[in-house]
C-alpha positions, 0 to 999 in steps of 0.5 A: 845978938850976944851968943849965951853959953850952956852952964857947965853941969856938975859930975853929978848932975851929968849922972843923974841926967843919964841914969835912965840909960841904966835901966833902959840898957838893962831891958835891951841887954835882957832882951839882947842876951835871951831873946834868940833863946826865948824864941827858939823854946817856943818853936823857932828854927835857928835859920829863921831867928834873924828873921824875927829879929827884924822886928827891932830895926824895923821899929827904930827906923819908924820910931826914932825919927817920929819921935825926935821930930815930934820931942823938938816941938814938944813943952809941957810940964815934964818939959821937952824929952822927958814925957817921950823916955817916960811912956816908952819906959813904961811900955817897956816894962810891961813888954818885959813881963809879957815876953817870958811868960808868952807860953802862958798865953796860948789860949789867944795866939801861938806862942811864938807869935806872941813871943815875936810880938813882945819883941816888937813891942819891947823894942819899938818902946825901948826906941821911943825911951833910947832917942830923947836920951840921946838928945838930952844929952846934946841939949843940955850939954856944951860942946866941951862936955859931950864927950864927956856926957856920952861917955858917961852915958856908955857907962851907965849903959855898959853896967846896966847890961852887966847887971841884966846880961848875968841876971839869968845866970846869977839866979840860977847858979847862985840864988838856986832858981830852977834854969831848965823848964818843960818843952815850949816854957822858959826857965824860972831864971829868965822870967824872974830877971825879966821882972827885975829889969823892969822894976829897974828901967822904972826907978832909973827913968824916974830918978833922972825925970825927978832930978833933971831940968831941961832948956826951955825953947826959948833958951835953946834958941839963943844956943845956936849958931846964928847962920842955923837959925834961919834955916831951922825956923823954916824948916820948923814950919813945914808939916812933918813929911815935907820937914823930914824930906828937908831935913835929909836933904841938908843932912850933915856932912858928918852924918853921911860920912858916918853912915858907911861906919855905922852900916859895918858896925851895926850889922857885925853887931846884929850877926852877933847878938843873934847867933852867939847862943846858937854858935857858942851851943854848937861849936864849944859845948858840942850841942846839937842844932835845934836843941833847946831843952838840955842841960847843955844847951842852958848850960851855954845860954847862961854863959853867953849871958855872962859873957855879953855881961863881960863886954859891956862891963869893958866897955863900961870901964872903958867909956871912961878913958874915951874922952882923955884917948880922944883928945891925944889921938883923935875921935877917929883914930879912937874909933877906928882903933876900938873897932879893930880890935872888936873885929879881930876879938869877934873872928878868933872865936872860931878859934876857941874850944875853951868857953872860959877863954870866950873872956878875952874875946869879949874884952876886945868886943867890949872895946869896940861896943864902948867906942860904937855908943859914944864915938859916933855921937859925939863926932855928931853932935858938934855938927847939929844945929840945937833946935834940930836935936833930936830929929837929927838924932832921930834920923842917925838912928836909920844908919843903926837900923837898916844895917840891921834890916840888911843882916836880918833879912840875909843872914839865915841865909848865910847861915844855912846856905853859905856857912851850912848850918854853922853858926859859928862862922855868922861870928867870923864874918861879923868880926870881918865887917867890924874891921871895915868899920874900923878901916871906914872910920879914915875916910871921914874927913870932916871931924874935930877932936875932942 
């Protein structure tokens, strides 16, 4: 049987397939830069933060694979991966405007409990809208143009959460809404950015439903390589236990290789996501622990916001220089180098006493965040038979997630017991495992450039 090609998609085309990520990115970096914030003003001590965090890994790692295996075996009129990234963009934007305003929801529960419950409900939802995304991507594209694709994916998704990351602090410096509440609410800057970024997430996600067509089964099917065929046809036809157990079993070389980067990566990245407010609080603004209520400690929170815009910004920009930096060094040399730098930038915080000098800490976590969303996927997906897409997709989502686990269950522990209660060295030690990503990355040995 003669092999047929993907069509080669348009600049545009790859746009408008990807914009979704925009909206999505934005709910996460929402969710990414106030969630400890949110969770602290209704009454959680700052050992414990971690520990609520949790809810996001533990979602993915039970969404991601469900729902790449059950998208593989899904056509209806929406097509393949759309209905899963519509109804999870939904879900979400409900849970962005449930989450602010849990104060107001006493009467049912306590509000952190209902805070902690939106962040499940948020990210188990984003999780179900992130997969589909990424397996789009791999369907639709060739393998000449994955790169590409995921690069322009981790564009979308670095300005995305430019947008929702400064949102808070826009709003309150320069629109003049109100970035201070009563004891237990959220400020008014939050709530409404929070509105914001889900009226985004749902134009964006219908925008790329609107103007994307996807394979049908039957043309995916005369994409793969013909010695895959065999084997994924009978995998198609066990339940979807016994085929999740098959399909580990024969997980590609690739796949496991990038598991130990991806383990670093990740829990440097939780570490940092979950501590950075309390850590730049405490360290640069002389803020006490366990203060949420001054000006200073908003003061902090809305700079951390603007500085987690600042790396995803730089990453942004530098999602678009991956794909020609791969084909001169290599997809490992690429990834290994951004991951360094993210790890030095991430240790010299301990350094700084100067919240404006944060910016060229995070230009390099930037680069190391642009590298993290593409890299990976792209070294991947040249190794994943067609049919098996988004299962296998699915399943690399548990090397994001159960480092994840790993750093939410232990590093209150580390905070409180090893770093007595300095939060800034949570910061440190996730620049640490950053550089043993990066040092990891050399190990793998079965990739090709881009």
């Amino acid at each position: 049987m003669n092999r047929i090609y993907k069509a080669k998609l348009s600049l545009a085309q790859i746009f408008n397939m990807s914009i979704g990520f925009l909206g999505i990115q934005m709910g996460f970096a929402l969710q990414n830069g106030n969630a400890s914030r949110i969770l602290q003003t209704f009454g959680a001590d700052v050992e414990h933060l971690s520990l609520f965090w949790l809810a996001a890994p533990l979602t993915g790692m039970i969404v991601q694979p469900i729902i790449g295996h059950y998208s593989d075996r899904t056509w209806n009129k929406l097509g393949r991966r759309r209905p899963y990234f519509l109804g999870g963009a939904i879900f979400t934007a409900i849970a962005l405007v449930l989450m602010p305003n849990s104060a107001v929801l006493t009467a049912i529960l306590p509000p952190l409990v209902i805070g902690a419950g939106m962040l499940m409900i948020m990210d188990a939802s984003i999780n179900v809208t992130m997969e589909p995304f990424r397996a789009l991507i791999a369907d639709n594209l060739s393998s000449e143009q994955r790169s590409l694709g995921f690069s322009i994916q981790t564009f979308l998704i670095g300005l995305g959460a430019v947008i929702g990351s400064w949102l808070p602090y826009i709003l309150a410096e320069y629109v003049g809404i109100t970035k201070v509440a009563e004891v237990g609410f959220v400020p008014d800057n939050v709530i409404y950015s929070f509105y914001v970024g889900a009226f985004v997430l749902i134009v964006s996600i219908l925008w790329t439903v609107c103007t994307t067509k996807e394979y049908t089964p039957e043309e995916l099917a005369n994409f793969d390589e013909p010695s895959t065929e065999l084997a994924v046809e009978e995998a198609s036809k066990k339940s979807f236990f016994t085929g999740l157990l098959y399909d580990i079993k024969h997980m590609p070389v690739v796949m496991k290789q990038l598991g130990l980067v991806q383990f670093f990566s990740w829990f440097a990245l939780f570490l940092m996501w979950v501590f950075t407010t309390p850590a730049i609080a405490e360290h640069i603004y002389d803020v006490k622990s366990g203060d949420t209520t001054s000006l200073g400690y908003a003061d902090a929170a809305n700079w951390v916001g603007v500085l987690f815009g600042i790396y995803n910004a730089v990453s942004a920009i530098y999602a678009l220089f991956l794909p020609r930096i791969a084909r001169r060094i290599g997809q490992k040399s690429t990834h290994a180098c951004s991951l360094l730098v993210g790890g030095v930038a991430l240790s010299s915080i301990y350094l700084i006493n100067d919240p404006t000098v944060l910016v060229i800490s995070m230009i390099g976590v930037g680069i190391a965040w642009g590298s993290i969303l593409a890299m990976p996927y792209a070294i991947l997906s040249d190794s994943l038979p067609t049919k098996k897409m988004g299962v296998y997709m699915g399943l690399f989502n548990f090397f994001i997630t159960f480092p994840q686990i790993v750093s939410g269950v232990i590093g209150g522990y580390l905070v409180k017991y090893a770093f007595s209660g300095q939060t800034v060295f949570a910061l440190v030690s996730a620049g640490g495992l950053m550089i043993l990503a990066a040092i990891s990355v050399l190990r793998i040995k079965a990739t090709r450039t881009a």
